[in-house]
Each structure stands twice: as structure tokens, then as C-alpha cells.
N, C-alpha and C positions, 0 to 999 in steps of 0.2 A: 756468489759473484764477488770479485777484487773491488775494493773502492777506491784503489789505487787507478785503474785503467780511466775511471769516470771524472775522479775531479782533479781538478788543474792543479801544478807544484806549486807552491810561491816560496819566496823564501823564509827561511826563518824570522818570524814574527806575524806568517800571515798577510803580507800586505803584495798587492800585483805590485810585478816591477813596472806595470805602464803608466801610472801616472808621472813618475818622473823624467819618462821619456818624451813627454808632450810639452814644448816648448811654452814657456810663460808667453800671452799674446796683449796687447796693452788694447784698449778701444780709443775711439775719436775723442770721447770726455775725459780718459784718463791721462792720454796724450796733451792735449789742451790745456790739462792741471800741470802739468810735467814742463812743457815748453810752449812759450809765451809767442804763439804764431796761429796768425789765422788760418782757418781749413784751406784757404785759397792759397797761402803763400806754403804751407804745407805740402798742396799739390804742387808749387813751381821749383820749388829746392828738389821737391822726387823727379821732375822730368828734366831737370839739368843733371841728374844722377848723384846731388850735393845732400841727400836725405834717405833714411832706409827706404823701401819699396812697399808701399801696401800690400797685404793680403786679401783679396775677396772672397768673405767666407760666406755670404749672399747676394740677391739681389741689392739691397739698403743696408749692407753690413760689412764695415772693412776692421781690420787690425791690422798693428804693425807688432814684430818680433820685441820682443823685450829685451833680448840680449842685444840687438843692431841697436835700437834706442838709446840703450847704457854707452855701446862703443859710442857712437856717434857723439853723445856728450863726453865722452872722456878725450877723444880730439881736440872738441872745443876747448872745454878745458887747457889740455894739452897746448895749442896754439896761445891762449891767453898766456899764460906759463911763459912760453916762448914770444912771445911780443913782449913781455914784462923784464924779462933777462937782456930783450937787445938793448930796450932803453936805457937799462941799468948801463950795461957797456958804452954806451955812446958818451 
């Protein structure tokens, strides 16, 4: 028998390319470390569309993307930046 037909390619080094295809996911405690808002005002920024969008990965269990998280504070950022440059102007 070929042991080629039975086990799976990976690539050089042995390692599945799927874990790097699954998106970093942040949870409610690490988010909460991350940005200084309560679960409640958390839920009000996502239903005015001003915050990433939860994912419900169960009943009692939400994450949010880790990339949306990052952009989302690089805005902020961004904006402070940009309020900081007009006053300078003014």
C-alpha cells in the first residue's frame, strides 16, 4: 500500500497550514483588559455600528475578531492624531 494516498501533504516542516488560517478571536475578559468600557456600553457602540460586531460562538460565549479590535483602535488613535494637528493649526 502507498503512504502517500493516506496521509495528508503539509508543508515543508510538517506543520497544517490551518492554524494560521483561523482568525485570532479576543474574549469578553481580554477585551475588557484591552479597552476601558463596560460590557453594557460595549453592547451600545456595536448597535450604533461605532464598534466590531460580536461573534456568538455559544449559548454564554461571545468573541470579537482581533484584527477589527486592532483596526478599530488604530482609528481612534488616528482621530486623536488628527484633533491634535487641528489645534496645532488653529
Amino acid at each position: 500500500m502507498d503512504d502517500r494516498t493516506t496521509q495528508p501533504s503539509f508543508p515543508k516542516g510538517g506543520v497544517s497550514p490551518m492554524p494560521s488560517a483561523v482568525p485570532k478571536l479576543v474574549t469578553a475578559k481580554e477585551l475588557s483588559a484591552k479597552i476601558p468600557y463596560s460590557a453594557v456600553h460595549v453592547w451600545r457602540l456595536e448597535q450604533k455600528g461605532e464598534f466590531p460586531r460580536r461573534i456568538h460562538l455559544g449559548c454564554n460565549r461571545v468573541a470579537w475578531l482581533e484584527a477589527e479590535i486592532l483596526e478599530w483602535l488604530a482609528r481612534k488613535l488616528a482621530e486623536r492624531e488628527a484633533a491634535a494637528l487641528t489645534r496645532e493649526a488653529a
